[in-house]
N, C-alpha and C positions, 0 to 999 in steps of 0.2 A: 853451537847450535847446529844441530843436524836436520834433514831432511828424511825420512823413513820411504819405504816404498809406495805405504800408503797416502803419502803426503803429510804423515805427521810432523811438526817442526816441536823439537828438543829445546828449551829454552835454557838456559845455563843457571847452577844450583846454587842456591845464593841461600845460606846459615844465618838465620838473624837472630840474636840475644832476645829471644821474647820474652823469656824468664825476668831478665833483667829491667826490661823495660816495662814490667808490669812491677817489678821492686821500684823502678824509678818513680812511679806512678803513685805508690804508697807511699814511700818513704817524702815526697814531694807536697804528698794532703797532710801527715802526717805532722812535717815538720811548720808546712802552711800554719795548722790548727794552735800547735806549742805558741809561733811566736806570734798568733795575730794581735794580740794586747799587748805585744811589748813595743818597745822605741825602736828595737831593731828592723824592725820589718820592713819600713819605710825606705832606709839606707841600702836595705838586703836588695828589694826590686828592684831598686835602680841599677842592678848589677844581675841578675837574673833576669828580667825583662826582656831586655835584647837577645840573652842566649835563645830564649826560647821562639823570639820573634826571628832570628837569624835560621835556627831550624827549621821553622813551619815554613821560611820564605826557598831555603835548601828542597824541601818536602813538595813545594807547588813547583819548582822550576824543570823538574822533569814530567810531570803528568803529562801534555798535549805531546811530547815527541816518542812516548810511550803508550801511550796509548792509540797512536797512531801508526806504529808498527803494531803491534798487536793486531789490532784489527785488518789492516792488510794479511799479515800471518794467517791469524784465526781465519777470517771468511775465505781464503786460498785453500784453507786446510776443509772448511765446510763444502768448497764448491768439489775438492777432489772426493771427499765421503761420498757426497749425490749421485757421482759419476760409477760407483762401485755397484749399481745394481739397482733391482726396483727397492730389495730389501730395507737398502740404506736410505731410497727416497723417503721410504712411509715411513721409518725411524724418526728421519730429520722432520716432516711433517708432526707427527705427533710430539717432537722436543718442542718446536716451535709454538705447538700449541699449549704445553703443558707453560713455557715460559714466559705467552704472554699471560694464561691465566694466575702465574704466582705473580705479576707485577701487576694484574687487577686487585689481587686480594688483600696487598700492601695498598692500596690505592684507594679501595675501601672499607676495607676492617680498622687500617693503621689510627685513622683520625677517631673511629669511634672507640678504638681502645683505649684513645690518649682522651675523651670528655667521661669513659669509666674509671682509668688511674690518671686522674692531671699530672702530668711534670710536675715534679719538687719546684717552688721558688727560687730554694736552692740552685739550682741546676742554672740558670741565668749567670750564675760567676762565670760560664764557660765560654760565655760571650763577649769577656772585658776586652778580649783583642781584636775582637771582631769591629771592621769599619762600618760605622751605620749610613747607610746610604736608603735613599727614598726608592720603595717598590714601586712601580708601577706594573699594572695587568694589561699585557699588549689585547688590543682587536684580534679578532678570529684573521679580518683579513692582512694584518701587519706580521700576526705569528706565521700566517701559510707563506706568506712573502719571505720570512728572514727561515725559512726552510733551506734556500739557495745561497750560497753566498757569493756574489760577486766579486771577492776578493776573497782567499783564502786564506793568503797572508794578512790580510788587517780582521780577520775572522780569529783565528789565534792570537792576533797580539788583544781582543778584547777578550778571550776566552770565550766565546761564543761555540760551543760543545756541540748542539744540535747540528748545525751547518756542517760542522768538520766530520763529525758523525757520519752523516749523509755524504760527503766528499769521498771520506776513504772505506766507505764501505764500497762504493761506485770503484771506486780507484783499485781495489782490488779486486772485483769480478771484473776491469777489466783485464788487470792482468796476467788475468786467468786463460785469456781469450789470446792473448797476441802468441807470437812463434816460441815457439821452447825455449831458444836461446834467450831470446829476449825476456819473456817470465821468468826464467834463472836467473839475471843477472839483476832484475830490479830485486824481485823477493831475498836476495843474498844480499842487499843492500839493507834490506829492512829486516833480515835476521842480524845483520852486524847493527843496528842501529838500536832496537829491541835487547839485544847484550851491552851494548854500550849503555843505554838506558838503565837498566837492571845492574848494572854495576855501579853506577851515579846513586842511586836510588838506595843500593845494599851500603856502599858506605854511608849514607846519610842516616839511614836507620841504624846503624850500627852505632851514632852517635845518640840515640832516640832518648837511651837512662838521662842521657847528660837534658836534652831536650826538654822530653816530659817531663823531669823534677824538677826544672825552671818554670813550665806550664803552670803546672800542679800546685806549686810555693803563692803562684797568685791567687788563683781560685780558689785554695783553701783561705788564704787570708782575708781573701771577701767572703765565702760560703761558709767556713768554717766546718763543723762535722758533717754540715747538711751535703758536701761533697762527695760522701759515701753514700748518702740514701739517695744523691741524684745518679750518680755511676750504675747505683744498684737498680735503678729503677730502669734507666737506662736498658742494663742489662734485660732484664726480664719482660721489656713490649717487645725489642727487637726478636730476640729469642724465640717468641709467642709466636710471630707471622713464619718463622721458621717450622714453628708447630703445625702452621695449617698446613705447609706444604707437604709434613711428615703424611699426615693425615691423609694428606691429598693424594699420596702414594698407595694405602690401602685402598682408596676407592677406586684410582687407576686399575688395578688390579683386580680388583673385585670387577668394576663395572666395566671396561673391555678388556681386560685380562681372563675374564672368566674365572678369580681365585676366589674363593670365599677367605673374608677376612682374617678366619682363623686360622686356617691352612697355611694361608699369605704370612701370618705373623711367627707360626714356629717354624717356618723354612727362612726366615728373615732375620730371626734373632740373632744368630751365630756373626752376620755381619754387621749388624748392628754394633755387637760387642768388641768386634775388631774395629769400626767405625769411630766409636767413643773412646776409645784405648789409644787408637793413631794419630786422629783426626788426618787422615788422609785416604780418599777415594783411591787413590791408586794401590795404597798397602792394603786396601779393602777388596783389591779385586780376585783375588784368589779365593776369599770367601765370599763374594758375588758369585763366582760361579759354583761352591759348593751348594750354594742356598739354590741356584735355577735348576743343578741335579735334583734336587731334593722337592721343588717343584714340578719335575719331570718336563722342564725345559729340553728342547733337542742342543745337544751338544753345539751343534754348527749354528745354530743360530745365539747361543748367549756368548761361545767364543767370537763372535764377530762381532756382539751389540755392546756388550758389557766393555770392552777394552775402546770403543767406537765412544759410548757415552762417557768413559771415564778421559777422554780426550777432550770433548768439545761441548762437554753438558754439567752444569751446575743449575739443577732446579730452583735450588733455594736464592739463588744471587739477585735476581729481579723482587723478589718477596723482600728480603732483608737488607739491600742494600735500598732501595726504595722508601721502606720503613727507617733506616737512619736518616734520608734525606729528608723525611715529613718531620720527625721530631725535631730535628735541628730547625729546619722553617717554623714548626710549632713556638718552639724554643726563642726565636727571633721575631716572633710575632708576625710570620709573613703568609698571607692568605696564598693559600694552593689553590686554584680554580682548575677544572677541569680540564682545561688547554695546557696548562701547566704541567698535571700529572699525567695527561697521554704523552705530552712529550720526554718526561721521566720515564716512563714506560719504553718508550720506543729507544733512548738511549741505552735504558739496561738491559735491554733484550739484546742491542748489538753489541754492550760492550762485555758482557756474560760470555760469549762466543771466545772475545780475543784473551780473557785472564783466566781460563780454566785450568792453565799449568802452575799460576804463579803461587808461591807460598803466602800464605793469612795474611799478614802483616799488611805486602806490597799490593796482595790482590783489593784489602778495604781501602787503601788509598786512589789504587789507578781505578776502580772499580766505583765508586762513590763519589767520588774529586768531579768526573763530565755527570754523573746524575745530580747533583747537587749543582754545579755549574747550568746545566740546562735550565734550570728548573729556579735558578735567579736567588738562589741559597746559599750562603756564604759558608767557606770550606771550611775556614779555621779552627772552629772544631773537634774538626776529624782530627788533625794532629795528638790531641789529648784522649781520646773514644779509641784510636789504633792502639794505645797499652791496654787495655781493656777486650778486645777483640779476641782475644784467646779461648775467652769464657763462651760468647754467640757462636763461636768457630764448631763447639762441639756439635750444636743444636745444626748446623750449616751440612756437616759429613755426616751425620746422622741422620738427617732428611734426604741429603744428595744420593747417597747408597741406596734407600727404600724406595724410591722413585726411577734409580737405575734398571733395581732388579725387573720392576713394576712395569718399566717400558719393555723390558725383554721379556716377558710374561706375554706383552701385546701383543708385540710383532711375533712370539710364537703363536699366537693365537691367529693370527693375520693369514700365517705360512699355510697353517693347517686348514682356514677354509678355503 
């Protein structure tokens, strides 16, 4: 992992079998459904069971020390952006705002989607690992209190996400602040820590086929087919809030970009198409910037924005990862109160910052794992939703690009008055 001039930090390239692990995923409901009326099945779990519980427990023991570099990284890399001019202040201003509005829209669109398509019944086998523990809804005044946390260390050992949130976002504007020397050599600390991470994390997923088709063997044997119309259903809410954001990029652009919708949408298309082909913002960026030509964006302003947002800006990630944390609590029958979901909110805004480089797979776990956590919602889960994640991934870069070009549409608008 390197350091750029601009302060961009490189995190290290980590290949993961996603193929595979969405084979594992099938082949695991599949073979779930063959034996769930036979004699076998009983003797099988007992032997698959643990694999998959050894995994998900492999899968949660890197989150807190990853995403806690991360976030040092990321907000080091945001505070150097700000410092690059007014340009880049009213950029980061306007991400900020466009982020926390995709984590309102998840917050409430997401529940009244789920009382127009209820969850499958189905869908409940997903939960057989999951430990049931009693919810309670803290006081307004008990939640502002556990905002701080007085110990850091016993703050992570209960997974307490919010606090630590709050810690290392602190932790890193301050050391942003101390002498050179000294900001080089913690942040070097926490780029070797962040690759050490990402290496834990890549072999662990590289075992996911093995993993997930042990998941998968249970929940088919309790859900039976109905594990495909929950997956699928799955798919297609989460997707949906993805949609609004897409959405939310034309009006961007329309209402202070000054583009009228249609204009907006055939200079857009082209990256679009590389968008849904790659799924990746960054192999998208070369047609970002053909699509802002074709807008009659100034050059010097989309080469500075477009490569700036494809660093430190994923629109969609507060919308959609937000929206998997409501259905899992849906799913678990656990009431989301308001205090709840501003504190979802506020984690996925800062942890959207730190996983903007990481690939699909790693980003829904580190990315989902502390909003779920904050928000008093059991992960488990996610382990089995990350084979699946390939498919929301497209609706994710398809949004994230349209909302890119949209923000540079602004700030050209911004320059010119």
């Amino acid at each position: 992992m390197t350091a750029t001039q601009t302060g961009r930090f490189e995190l290290a390239t980590i290949h993961l079998p996603v193929g595979w692990t969405f084979a594992g995923l099938v082949a695991g409901l599949l073979a779930g459904m063959a034996l769930s009326e036979g004699s076998l099945i009983g003797p099988l779990l007992e032997w698959t069971s643990p694999v998959g519980s050894l995994w998900l427990r492999a899968l949660q023991m890197t989150i807190i020390p990853l995403v806690a570099a991360l976030l040092v990284l990321g907000i080091a890399q945001l505070v150097s952006a700000a410092s690059a001019g007014a340009a880049a202040r009213r950029m980061l201003l306007l991400v900020f705002g466009v982020l926390i509005a995709s984590g309102a829209i998840a917050a409430i669109m997401m529940p009244l989607l789920l009382e127009i398509a209820p969850i499958p019944a189905s869908a409940t086998a997903f939960l057989a690992e999951t430990p049931q523990q009693a919810q309670s809804v803290p006081a307004l005044a008990d939640f502002v209190a556990s905002l701080i946390a007085p110990n850091v260390i016993a703050a992570a050992a209960e997974t307490a996400m919010l606090p630590l949130t709050i810690f290392f976002a602190l932790f890193a504007v301050a050391i942003t602040r101390l002498p050179a020397e000294q900001s080089a050599t913690l942040l070097g600390f926490f780029h070797a820590l962040a690759n050490a991470m990402l290496m834990i994390i890549g072999w662990v997923l590289w075992l996911a086929p093995a993993g997930v088709f042990a998941l998968a063997l249970g929940v088919a044997a309790r859900a039976g087919g109905g594990a495909f119309a929950a997956l699928g259903h799955y798919i297609l809410v989460v997707s949906t809030m993805g949609g609004f954001v897409l959405v939310g990029g034309y009006l961007v652009a329309w209402l202070l970009g000054g583009i009228s919708p249609w204009r907006f949408a055939r200079a857009i298309l082209p990256s679009q198409a590389v968008a849904v082909s790659t799924q990746s913002s960054l192999a998208s960026l070369p047609a970002m910037l053909d699509s802002s030509a074709r807008l009659g964006l100034r050059q010097s302003i989309a080469e500075f924005v477009l490569p700036l947002a494809v660093a430190i800006f994923r629109a969609t990630s507060p919308a959609m990862n937000m929206a998997v944390a409501i259905y899992v609590a849906q799913l678990a029958g656990i009431a989301l109160t308001p205090t709840l979901l501003i504190a979802g909110i506020g984690v996925a805004l800062i942890i959207s910052i730190g996983s903007v480089s990481l690939p699909g797979s790693i980003s829904f776990v580190v990315s989902i794992g502390p909003i779920a956590m904050a928000m008093g919602v059991p992960i488990e889960p996610l382990a089995l939703l990350v084979a699946v994640e390939m498919l929301p991934d497209i609706m994710r870069t398809l949004a994230n690009v349209t909302m890119n070009v949209a923000v540079a549409s602004v700030v050209d608008r911004v320059k010119h008055d």
